[in-house]
ZAMARGU-4260 file (C-alpha; in steps of 0.2 Angstrom, whole numbers, plus 5000, padded with zeros to 4 digits):
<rodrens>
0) 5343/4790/4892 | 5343/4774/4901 | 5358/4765/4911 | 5367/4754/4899 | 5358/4735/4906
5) 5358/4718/4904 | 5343/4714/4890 | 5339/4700/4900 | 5337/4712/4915 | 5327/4726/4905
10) 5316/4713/4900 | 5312/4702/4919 | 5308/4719/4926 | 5297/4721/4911 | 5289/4704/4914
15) 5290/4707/4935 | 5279/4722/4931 | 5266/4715/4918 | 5264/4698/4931 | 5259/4713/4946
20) 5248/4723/4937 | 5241/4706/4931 | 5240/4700/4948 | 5233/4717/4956 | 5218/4716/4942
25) 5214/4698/4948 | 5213/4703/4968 | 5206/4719/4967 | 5195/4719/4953 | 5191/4702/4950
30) 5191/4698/4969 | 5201/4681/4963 | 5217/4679/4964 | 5229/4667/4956 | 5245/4669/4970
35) 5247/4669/4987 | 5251/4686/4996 | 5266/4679/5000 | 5272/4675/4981 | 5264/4692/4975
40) 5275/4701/4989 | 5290/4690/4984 | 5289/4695/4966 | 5286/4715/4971 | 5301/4715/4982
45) 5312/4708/4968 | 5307/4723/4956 | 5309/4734/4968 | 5328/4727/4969 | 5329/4728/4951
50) 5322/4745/4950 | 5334/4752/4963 | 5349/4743/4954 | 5344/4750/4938 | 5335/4770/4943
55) 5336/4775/4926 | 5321/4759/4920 | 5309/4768/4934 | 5291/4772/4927 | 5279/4781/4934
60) 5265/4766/4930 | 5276/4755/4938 | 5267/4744/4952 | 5282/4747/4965 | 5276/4766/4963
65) 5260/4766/4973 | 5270/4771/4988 | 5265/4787/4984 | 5279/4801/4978 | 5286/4818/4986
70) 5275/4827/4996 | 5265/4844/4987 | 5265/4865/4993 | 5246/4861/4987 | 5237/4856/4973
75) 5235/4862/4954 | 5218/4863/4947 | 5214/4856/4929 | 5198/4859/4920 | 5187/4842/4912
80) 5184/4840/4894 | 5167/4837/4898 | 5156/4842/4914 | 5155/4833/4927 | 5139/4838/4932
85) 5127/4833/4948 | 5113/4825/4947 | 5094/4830/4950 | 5086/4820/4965 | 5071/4810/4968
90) 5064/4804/4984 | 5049/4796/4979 | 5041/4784/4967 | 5031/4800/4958 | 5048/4806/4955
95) 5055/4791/4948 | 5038/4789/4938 | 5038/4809/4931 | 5057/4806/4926 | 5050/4793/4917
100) 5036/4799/4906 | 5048/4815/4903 | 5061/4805/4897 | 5049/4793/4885 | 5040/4811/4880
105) 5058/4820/4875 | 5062/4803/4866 | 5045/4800/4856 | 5047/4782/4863 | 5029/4770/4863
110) 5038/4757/4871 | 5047/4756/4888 | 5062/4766/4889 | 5077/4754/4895 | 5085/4759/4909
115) 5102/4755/4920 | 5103/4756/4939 | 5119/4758/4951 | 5118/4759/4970 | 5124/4778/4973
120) 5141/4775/4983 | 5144/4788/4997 | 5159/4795/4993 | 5172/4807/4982 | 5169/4808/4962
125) 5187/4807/4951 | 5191/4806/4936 | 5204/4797/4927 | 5215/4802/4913 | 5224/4787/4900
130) 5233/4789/4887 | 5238/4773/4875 | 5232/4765/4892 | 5241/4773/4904 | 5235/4784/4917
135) 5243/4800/4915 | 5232/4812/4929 | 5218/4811/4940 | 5206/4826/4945 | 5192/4828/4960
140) 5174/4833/4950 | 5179/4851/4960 | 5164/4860/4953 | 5159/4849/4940 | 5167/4863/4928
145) 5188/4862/4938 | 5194/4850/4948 | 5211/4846/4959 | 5225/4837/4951 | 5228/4821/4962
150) 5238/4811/4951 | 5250/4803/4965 | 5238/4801/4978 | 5224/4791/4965 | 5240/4780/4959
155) 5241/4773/4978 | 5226/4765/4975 | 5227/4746/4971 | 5210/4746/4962 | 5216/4757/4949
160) 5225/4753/4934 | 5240/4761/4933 | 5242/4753/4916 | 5224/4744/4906 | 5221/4726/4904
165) 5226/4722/4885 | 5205/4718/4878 | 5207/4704/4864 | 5189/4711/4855 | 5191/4729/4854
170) 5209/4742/4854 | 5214/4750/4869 | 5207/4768/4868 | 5221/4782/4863 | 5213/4793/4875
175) 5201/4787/4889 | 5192/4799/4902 | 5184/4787/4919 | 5174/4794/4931 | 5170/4783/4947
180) 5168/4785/4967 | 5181/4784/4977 | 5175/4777/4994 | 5181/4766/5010 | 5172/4751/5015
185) 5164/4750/5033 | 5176/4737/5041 | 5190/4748/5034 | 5183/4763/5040 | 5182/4756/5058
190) 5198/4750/5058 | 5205/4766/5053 | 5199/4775/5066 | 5203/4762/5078 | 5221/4763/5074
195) 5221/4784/5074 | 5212/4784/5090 | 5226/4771/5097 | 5237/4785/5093 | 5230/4798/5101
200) 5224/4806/5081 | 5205/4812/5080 | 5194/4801/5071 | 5183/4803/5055 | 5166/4806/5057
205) 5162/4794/5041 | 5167/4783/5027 | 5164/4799/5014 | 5176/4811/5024 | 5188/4800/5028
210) 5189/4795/5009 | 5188/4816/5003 | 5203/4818/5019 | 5213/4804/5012 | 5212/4807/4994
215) 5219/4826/4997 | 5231/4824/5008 | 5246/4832/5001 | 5259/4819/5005 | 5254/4805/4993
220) 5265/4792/5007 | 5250/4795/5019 | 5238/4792/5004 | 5246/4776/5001 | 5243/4770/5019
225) 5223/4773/5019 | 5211/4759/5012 | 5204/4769/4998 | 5193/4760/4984 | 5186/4765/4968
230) 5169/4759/4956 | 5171/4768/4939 | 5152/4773/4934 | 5156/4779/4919 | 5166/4787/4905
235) 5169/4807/4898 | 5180/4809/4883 | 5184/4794/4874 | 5195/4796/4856 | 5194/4778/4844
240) 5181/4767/4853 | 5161/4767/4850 | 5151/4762/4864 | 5132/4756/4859 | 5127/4756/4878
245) 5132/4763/4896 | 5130/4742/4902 | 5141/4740/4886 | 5153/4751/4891 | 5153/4747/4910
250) 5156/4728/4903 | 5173/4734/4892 | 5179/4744/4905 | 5180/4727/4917 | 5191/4721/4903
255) 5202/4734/4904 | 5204/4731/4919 | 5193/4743/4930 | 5182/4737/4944 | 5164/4739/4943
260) 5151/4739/4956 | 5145/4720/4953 | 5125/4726/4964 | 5122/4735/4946 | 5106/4731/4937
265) 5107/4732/4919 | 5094/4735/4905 | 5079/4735/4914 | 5061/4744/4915 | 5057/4761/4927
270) 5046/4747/4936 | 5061/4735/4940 | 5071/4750/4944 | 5059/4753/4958 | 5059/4737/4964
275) 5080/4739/4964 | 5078/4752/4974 | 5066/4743/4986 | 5078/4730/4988 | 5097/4737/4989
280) 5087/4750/5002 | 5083/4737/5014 | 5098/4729/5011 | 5109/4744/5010 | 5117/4741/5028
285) 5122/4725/5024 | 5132/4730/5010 | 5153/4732/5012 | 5151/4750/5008 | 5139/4763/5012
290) 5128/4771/5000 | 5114/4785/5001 | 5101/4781/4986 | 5101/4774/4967 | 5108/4781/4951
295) 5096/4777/4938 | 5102/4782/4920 | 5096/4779/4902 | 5104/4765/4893 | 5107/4768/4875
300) 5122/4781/4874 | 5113/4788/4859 | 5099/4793/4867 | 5111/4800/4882 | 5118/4812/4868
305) 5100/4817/4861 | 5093/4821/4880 | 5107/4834/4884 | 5110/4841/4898 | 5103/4859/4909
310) 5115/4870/4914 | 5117/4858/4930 | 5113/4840/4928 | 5110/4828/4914 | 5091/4824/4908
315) 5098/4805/4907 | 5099/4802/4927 | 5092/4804/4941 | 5097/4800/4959 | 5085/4791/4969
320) 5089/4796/4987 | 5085/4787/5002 | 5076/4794/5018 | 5089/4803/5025 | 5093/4801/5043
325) 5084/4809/5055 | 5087/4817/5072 | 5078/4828/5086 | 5083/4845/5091 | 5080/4861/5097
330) 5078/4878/5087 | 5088/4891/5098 | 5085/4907/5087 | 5080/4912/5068 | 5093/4924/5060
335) 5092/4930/5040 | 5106/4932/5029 | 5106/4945/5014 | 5112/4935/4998 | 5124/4943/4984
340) 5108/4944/4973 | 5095/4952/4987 | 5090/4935/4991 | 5086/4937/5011 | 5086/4919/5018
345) 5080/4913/5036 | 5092/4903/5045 | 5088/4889/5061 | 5103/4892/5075 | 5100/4874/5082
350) 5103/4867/5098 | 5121/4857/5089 | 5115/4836/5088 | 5124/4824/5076 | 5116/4816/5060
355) 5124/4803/5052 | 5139/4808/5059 | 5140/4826/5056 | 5138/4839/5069 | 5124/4852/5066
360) 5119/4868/5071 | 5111/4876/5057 | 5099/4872/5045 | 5092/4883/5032 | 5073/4885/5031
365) 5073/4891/5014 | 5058/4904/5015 | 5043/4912/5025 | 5032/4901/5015 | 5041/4884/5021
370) 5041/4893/5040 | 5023/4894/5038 | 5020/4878/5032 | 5030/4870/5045 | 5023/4880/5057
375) 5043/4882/5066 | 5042/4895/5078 | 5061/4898/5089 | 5060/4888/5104 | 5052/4870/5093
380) 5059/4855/5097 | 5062/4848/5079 | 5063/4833/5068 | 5081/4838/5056 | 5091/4829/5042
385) 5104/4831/5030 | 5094/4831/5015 | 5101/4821/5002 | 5111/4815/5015 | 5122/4832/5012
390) 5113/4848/5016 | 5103/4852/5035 | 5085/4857/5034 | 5071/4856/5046 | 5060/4841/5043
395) 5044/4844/5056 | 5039/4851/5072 | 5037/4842/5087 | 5021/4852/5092 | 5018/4840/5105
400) 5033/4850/5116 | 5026/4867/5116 | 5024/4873/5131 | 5021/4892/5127 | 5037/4899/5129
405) 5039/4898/5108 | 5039/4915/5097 | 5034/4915/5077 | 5045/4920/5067 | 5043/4937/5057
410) 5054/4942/5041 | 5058/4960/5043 | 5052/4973/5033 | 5067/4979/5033 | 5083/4973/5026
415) 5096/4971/5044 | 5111/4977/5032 | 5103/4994/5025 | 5086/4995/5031 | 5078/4997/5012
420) 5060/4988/5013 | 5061/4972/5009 | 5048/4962/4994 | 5042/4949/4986 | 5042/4951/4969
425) 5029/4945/4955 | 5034/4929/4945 | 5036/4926/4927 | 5020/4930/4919 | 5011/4929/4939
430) 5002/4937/4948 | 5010/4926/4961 | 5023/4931/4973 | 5040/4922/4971 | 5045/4913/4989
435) 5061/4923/4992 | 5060/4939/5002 | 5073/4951/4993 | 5083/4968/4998 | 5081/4976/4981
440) 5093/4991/4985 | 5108/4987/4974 | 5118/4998/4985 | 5117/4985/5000 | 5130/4984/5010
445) 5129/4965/5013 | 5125/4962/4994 | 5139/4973/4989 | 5150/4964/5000 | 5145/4945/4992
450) 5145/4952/4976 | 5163/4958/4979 | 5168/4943/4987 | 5161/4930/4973 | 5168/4944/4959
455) 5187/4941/4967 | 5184/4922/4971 | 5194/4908/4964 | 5183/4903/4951 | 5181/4921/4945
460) 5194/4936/4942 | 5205/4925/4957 | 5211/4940/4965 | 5222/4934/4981 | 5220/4943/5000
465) 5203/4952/4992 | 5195/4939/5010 | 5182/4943/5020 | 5190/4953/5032 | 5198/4967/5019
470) 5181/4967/5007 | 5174/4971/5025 | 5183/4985/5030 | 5184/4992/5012 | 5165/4994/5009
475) 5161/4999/5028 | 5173/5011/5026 | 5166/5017/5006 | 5181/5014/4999 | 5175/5003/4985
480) 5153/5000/4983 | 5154/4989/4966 | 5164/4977/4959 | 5173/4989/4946 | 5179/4999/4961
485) 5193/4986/4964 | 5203/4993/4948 | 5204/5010/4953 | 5211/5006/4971 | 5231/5013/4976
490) 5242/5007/4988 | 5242/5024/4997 | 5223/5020/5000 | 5226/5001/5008 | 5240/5004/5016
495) 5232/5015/5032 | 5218/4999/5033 | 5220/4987/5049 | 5233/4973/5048 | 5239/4979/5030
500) 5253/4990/5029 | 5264/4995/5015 | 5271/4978/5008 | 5254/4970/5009 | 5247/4985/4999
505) 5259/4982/4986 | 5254/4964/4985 | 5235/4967/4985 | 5238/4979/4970 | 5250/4969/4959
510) 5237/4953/4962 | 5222/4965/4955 | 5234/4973/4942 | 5240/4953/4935 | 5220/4950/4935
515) 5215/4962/4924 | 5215/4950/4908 | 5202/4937/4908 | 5192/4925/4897 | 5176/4930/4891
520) 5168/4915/4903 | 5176/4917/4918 | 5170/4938/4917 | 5153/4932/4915 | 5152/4922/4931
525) 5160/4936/4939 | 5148/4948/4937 | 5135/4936/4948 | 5122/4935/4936 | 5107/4926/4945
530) 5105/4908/4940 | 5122/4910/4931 | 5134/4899/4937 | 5151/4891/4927 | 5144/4880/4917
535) 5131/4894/4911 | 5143/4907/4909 | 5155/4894/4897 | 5138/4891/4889 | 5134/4909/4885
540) 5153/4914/4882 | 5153/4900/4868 | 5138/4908/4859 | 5142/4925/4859 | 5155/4932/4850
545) 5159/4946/4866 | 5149/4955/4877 | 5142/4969/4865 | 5135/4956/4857 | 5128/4948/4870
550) 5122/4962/4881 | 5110/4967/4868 | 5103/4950/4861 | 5085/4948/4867 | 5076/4937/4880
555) 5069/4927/4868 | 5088/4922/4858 | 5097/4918/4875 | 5083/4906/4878 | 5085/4898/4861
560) 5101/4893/4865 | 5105/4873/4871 | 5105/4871/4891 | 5098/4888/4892 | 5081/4889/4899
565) 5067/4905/4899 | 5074/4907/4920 | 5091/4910/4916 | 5087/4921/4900 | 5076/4932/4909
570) 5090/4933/4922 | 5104/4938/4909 | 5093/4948/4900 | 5087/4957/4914 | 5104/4961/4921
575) 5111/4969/4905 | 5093/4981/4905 | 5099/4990/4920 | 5109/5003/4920 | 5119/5002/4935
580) 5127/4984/4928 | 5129/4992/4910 | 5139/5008/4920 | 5149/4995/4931 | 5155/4985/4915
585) 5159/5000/4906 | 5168/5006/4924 | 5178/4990/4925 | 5183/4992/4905 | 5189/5009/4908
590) 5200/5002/4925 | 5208/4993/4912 | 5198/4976/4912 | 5202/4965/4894 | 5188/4952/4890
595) 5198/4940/4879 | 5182/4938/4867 | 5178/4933/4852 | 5190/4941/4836 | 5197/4952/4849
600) 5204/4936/4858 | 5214/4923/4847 | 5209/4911/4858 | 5212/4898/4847 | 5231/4903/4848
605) 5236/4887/4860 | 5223/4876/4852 | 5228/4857/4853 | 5245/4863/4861 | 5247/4852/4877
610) 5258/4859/4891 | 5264/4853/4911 | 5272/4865/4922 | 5284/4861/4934 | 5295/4871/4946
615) 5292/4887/4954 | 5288/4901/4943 | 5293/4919/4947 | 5282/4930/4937 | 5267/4921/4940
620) 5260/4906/4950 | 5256/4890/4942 | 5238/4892/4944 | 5239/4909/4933 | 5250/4904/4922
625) 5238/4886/4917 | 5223/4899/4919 | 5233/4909/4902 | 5236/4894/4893 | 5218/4890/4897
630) 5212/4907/4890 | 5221/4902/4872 | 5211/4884/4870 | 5228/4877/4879 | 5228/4864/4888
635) 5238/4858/4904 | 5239/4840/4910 | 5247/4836/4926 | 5259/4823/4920 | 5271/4823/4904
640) 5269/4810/4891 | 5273/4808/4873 | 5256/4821/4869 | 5265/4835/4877 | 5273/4847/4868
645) 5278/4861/4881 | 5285/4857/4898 | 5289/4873/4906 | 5301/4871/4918 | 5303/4884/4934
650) 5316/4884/4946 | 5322/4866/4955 | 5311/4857/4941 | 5312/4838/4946 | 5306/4821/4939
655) 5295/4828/4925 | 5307/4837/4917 | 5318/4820/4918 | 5305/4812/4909 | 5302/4826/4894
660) 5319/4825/4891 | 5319/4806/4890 | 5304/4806/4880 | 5311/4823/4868 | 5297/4835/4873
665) 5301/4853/4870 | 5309/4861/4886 | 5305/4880/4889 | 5309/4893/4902 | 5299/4904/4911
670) 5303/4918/4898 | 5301/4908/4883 | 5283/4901/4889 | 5278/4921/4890 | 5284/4925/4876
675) 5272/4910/4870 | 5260/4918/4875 | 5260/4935/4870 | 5264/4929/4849 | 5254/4918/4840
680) 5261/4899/4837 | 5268/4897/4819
</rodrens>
């Protein structure tokens, strides 16, 4: 209920607040304001009066809220609607020229395709949730499949709408899904680390990680004090509103309030994106903001939606990259690492050297082909880069250096963790070898221990403390040797191990028992399939009914599926003809492992159901409990609105329960949200 109020008062701070979200539009998205800073601050210190006269007329899309709010433990996670997929990379002209003709060939198009081109800002995809044109959460991409609910700290940013520009020539979407690149401009950036060195604070290395650092901080007040910007790029989930074109799009999102990168080309030819990318590449150091390539994406939305997507990126875009920046080193040994899937990888130790602004000391060199080609031997002084920017890798060999000392590098014969002979197997339909070296010994010690490790991860059965350290000493000591092994573990059997003892036991069991149900998606990128990743696994989990079903459909129908290519069928297809994996899923079954699957399932049980947790719940953590909702076709938001219908309130709830009583949203406990979940929803 609100305080009872003046009507003239109720409506100034409603006008106080439509003048500063007017006001904040016009300087930071526009980049034109209509007032001084000294009338703007006038006008935000008199709402903030009003506001702290009147507590009970706060909001959270109020402009006096971008302070930032109470500080976080740590931060939930939410899954996206739709995928926020990475892009494929090209680094030259063929590559722009091949996406081309595929693009035109997939499409049937005679003519030129029409394309849009974005300069590729360095810095931390979000996406941003409105609902009737208010923004009700904001997520990291995470993975692309799950990202990190950082609502309070993407509200601190003055170049996003809190609430949208009313658009005379089209409604305001009921639900609108924006994706864009949070980032810090350079003479920001500088003056950040000016001020923190002034303080005696370590400095950022770069724009991009200061931006990633400040947008998860989990005090939202120190949020609000960094210089954080955003360009939205483009749009997910969109209920009410047709859009013909992505530059159509982009040009309606201005309207609404959300700023744009203004060095975007629109509608032009693969030839004029070219010469883009000539252009903002020379000029790309003069810009206010750093950027690392261009984002070159088909047009018509249409044609978007009949391109698809793989399993990783869309068939629509591609990043140009620039040259990545390069540096000299020296290669002070060659190691290999033995992959959860036999892969055996060689790996540079380098003499450590900075490029572009990171500090490296390894660098993979993929495979004994590229050692070869590259001629590296351990002592080579070296050309390296972060390819893409992102990832180390040796670039060339100074061989002008040698001075004899250097040694070729040999891959064993032998695996270093089991000493089984190491291959090169055949590839599809080849006589040819494939380039990875692999340790086909399922029995592995270092495979057995990644494959436990990814099994147990957060994106997987998320069992907590099953770390490095206690997988470690659990296959060392032949505790466990597969995956399924993890069920049949006691307390009186961890407790003797190093650094456990009997309370930690306890813990570890009950965290492996409360993981036993899963969804049928998340058990499918558990078991480490190669080339299966989350996205594939959902892909698969929505075709198949359960995993009788899917275990015994053929290469040929796996591959028939959309986003499932002829690599990743033979992979899955291949995986569920060996014995050993059939024996471990029956294994993990009879441990007492649920697939929630198919008719078995009811996953539709929570379907449309919307649901914020709050407070401290004692049966289960938040995570787990929105992981259960998510299981039932749930779905958990990160702020309450009048689209909820279950807040769940723990112990010491705070402001979001205040607001799903003002708003009349149902209010449940902890036992009344579990019994939710164990019944079906009239």
């Amino acid at each position: 209920m609100h305080d009872p109020v003046d009507p003239k008062i109720a409506e100034k701070i409603d006008r106080l607040r439509k003048e500063l979200h007017w006001h904040n539009y016009r300087y930071h998205v526009l980049d034109d304001p209509e007032i001084s800073d000294h009338a703007y601050d006038q006008k935000m210190r008199e709402l903030m009066e009003l506001e702290a006269r009147w507590p009970g007329w706060n909001r959270p899309d109020s402009p006096s809220r971008r302070v930032g709010g109470p500080a976080l433990a740590r931060f939930d996670t939410v899954g996206h609607s739709m995928p926020m997929l990475s892009l494929d990379n090209g680094f030259q002209e063929s590559d722009l020229i091949a996406f081309d003709q595929r693009i035109r060939k997939l499409l049937g198009l005679e003519d030129q395709a029409v394309y849009t081109a974005e300069p590729k800002v360095d810095g931390v995809a979000v996406e941003l949730v409105y609902e009737a044109g208010r923004l009700v959460s904001a997520a990291t991409r995470g993975d692309g499949i799950t990202g990190e609910l950082v609502t309070s700290n993407v509200r601190t940013i003055r170049s996003v709408p809190l609430v949208m520009q009313e658009d005379n020539i089209r409604p305001v979407p009921s639900i609108l899904e924006v994706r864009g690149e949070v980032f810090i401009r350079r003479k920001d950036f500088e003056k950040l680390n000016k001020d923190r060195a002034g303080l005696g604070l370590p400095v950022f290395a770069n724009p991009r990680n200061a931006a990633a650092g400040s947008l998860r901080q989990l005090d939202p007040g120190v949020t609000a004090q960094r210089p954080l910007d955003i360009f939205i790029y483009g749009i997910g989930r969109v209920d009410d509103v047709y859009y013909e074109s992505h530059w159509e799009c982009l040009v309606a999102l201005k309207k609404l309030g959300f700023k744009i990168n203004p060095d975007i080309q629109p509608r032009i030819t693969i030839q004029q994106a070219m010469e883009y990318y000539q252009y903002i590449g020379k000029k790309r150091h003069e810009l206010s903001y750093e950027i690392d390539g261009v984002v070159v994406k088909v047009d018509r939305l249409l044609y978007q939606q009949r391109l698809g997507a793989t399993s990783r990126s869309p068939r629509w875009a591609i990043a140009f990259k620039f040259e990545a920046l390069q540096e000299t080193t020296r290669i002070l040994d060659i190691e290999v690492q033995v992959g959860r899937t036999g892969a055996i990888t060689p790996v540079a130790h380098l003499a450590p050297v900075n490029v572009g602004g990171v500090t490296v000391s390894r660098a993979t060199l993929h495979n004994m082909d590229e050692i070869e080609r590259k001629d590296i031997r351990v002592g080579d002084s070296v050309f390296v880069q972060r390819a893409g920017d992102v990832i180390p890798e040796v670039v060339k060999v100074i061989t002008s250096t040698r001075n004899g000392t250097e040694r070729r590098f040999v891959m064993p014969a032998n695996c270093p963790a089991c000493g089984s002979d190491t291959v090169r197997l055949k590839r599809n339909d080849s006589q040819e070898p494939e380039a990875t070296t692999r340790c086909l010994n399922i029995s592995c010690p270092a495979q057995i221990k990644e494959r436990i490790k990814h099994f147990a991860s957060k994106n997987a059965f998320d069992i907590e403390g099953m770390g490095d350290k206690l997988v470690k000493q659990l296959v060392d000591r032949g505790m466990i040797s597969s995956c399924a092994d993890i069920f049949y573990l006691t307390e009186d059997m961890l407790a003797p191990l190093g650094r456990m003892g009997p309370k930690s036991a306890r813990n570890i069991i009950a965290a492996i028992t409360n993981r036993k149900t899963i969804s049928f998606q998340r058990f499918l990128y558990a078991l480490g399939i190669r080339n299966v990743g989350e996205h594939v696994a959902d892909v698969l989990a929505r075709a198949f009914p359960g995993m009788d079903r899917l275990s015994a459909a053929p290469h040929h129908e796996i591959e028939g599926i959309e986003g499932i290519g002829p690599v990743i069928a033979e992979s899955v297809a291949r995986f569920f003809q060996q014995h050993e994996n059939r024996e471990m899923i029956d294994r993990l079954m009879d441990g007492g492992v649920a697939i929630l699957s198919g008719s078995a399932q009811k996953q539709d049980t929570l379907q449309g159901k919307v649901f914020v947790l709050t407070g401290t719940l004692e049966t289960m953590s938040r995570d787990a409990a929105r992981k259960r909702i998510e299981a039932l076709s749930g779905k958990v938001t990160g702020s309450v609105s009048r689209n909820t219908d279950y807040l769940v309130a723990g112990k010491d709830a705070g402001a979001k329960l205040d607001r799903a009583v003002q708003l009349g949203v149902t209010v449940i406990n902890e036992k009344a949200f579990i019994d939710i979940l164990s019944r079906d929803l009239p």
